[in-house]
N, C-alpha and C positions, 0 to 999 in steps of 0.2 A: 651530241647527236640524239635523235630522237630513238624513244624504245620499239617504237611501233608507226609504220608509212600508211597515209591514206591515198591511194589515188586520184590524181588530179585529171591527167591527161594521159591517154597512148594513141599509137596511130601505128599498122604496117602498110607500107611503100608499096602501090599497086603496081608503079614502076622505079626505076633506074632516078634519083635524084642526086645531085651533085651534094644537096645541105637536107636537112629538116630541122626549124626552129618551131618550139615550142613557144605560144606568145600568148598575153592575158594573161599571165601567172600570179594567182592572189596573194596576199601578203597577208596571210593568216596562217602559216606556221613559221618554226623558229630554221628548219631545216628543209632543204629538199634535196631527193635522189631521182638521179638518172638512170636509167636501165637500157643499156641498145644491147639488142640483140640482132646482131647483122653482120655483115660481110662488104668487103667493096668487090668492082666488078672490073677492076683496072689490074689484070695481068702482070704487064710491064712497071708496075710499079714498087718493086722490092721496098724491104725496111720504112716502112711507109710510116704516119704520123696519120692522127685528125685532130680536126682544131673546135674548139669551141670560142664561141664569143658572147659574153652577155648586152644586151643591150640595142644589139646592134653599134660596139664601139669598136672601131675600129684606130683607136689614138694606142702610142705607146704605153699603154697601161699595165700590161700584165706580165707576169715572171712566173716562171713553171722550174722547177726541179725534177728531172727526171728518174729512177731507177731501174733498171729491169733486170732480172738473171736468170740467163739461159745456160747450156752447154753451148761452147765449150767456158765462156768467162761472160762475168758480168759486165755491165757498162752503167755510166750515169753520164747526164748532161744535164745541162743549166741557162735557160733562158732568161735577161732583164731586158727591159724597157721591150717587149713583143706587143705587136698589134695583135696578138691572140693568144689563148696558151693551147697549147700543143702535146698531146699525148700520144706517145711512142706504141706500134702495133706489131713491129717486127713482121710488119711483111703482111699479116689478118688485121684485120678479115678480107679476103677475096674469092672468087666466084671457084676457083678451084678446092677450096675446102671450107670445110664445116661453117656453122655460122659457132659464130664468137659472143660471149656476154663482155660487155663495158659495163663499169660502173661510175657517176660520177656522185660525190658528194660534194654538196651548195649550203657551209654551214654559213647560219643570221645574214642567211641573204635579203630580208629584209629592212633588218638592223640601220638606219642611217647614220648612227657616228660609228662604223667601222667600217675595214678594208674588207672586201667578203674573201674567204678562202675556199680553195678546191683540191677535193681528194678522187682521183681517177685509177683505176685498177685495172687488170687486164690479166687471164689466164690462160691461154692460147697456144694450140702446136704451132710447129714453125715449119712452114710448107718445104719439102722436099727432104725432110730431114726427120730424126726418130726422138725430137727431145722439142718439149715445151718450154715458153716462156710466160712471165710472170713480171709482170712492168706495172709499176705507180708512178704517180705524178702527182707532185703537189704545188699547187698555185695559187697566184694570188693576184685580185683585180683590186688596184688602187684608186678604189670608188667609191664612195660613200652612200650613192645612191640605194634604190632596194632594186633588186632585181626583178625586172617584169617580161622579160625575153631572155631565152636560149638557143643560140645554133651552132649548131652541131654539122662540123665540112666534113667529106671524104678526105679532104688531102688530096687534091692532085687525080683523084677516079670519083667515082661514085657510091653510092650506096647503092647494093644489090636489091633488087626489087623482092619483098619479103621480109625484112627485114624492119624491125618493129623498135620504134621509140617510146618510152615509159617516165611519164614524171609524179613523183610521188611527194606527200610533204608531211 
């Protein structure tokens, strides 16, 4: 991973979008980070997920590992052969509390002879209750391509308007 991020790209949501993809991403550094800082706006939607996809691919390509540990017990789960990888929010970000930081890293997403890897974090309270969670995911797009698009679903709501996308490399 790089020692040091230059901005590429950000953007915050004037309104309510389902996705925000990041596209034109140059292939002049070895790494790049995501930063959301957001919430979704979908209530009804407990223990909730967002999904990323590079490419715009949508084939069974990607496997994500999840962890996360909260009170009262931890959990992990395991994605193969996914049309997306999937990172665990335990419920955030939604419109009832704070906005939440994600982070994802895109290591030699450039790189063409290799599979590109994803490291996604998350530190977050957990709505209705007095104890945080703290969830990773680590995955992997079995591409060899370089990466020239990111998007980034709600899962099932939206993204809350305000709510700001950052890409760094």
């Amino acid at each position: 991973m790089a020692a040091t991020y230059e901005p590429i790209q950000s953007t915050t949501l004037g309104s309510d979008a389902t996705s925000y993809t990041f596209t034109s991403i140059p292939d002049t550094f070895t790494d790049l980070r995501i930063i959301i800082t957001g919430r979704r706006n979908n209530i009804s939607t407990p223990n909730s997920y967002w999904y990323m996809r590079v490419n715009s691919d949508t084939g069974s390509n990607y496997s994500v590992t999840r962890v996360w540990a909260s009170d009262p017990e931890p959990w992990t789960t395991r994605d193969i052969s996914s049309t997306y990888c999937m990172f665990h929010t335990s419920g955030l970000p939604r419109s009832d509390e704070a906005f939440s930081v994600f982070t994802v890293d895109l290591m030699s997403y450039a790189n063409t002879s290799v599979h590109k890897t994803f490291l996604g974090v998350i530190a977050a309270p957990v709505i209705n209750t007095n104890y945080y969670v703290v969830s990773r995911g680590v995955g992997l797009w079995r591409s060899t391509s370089a990466i020239t698009s990111v998007t980034l679903e709600a899962g099932g709501a939206s993204w809350h308007a305000g709510s700001t996308f950052s890409l760094y490399g």
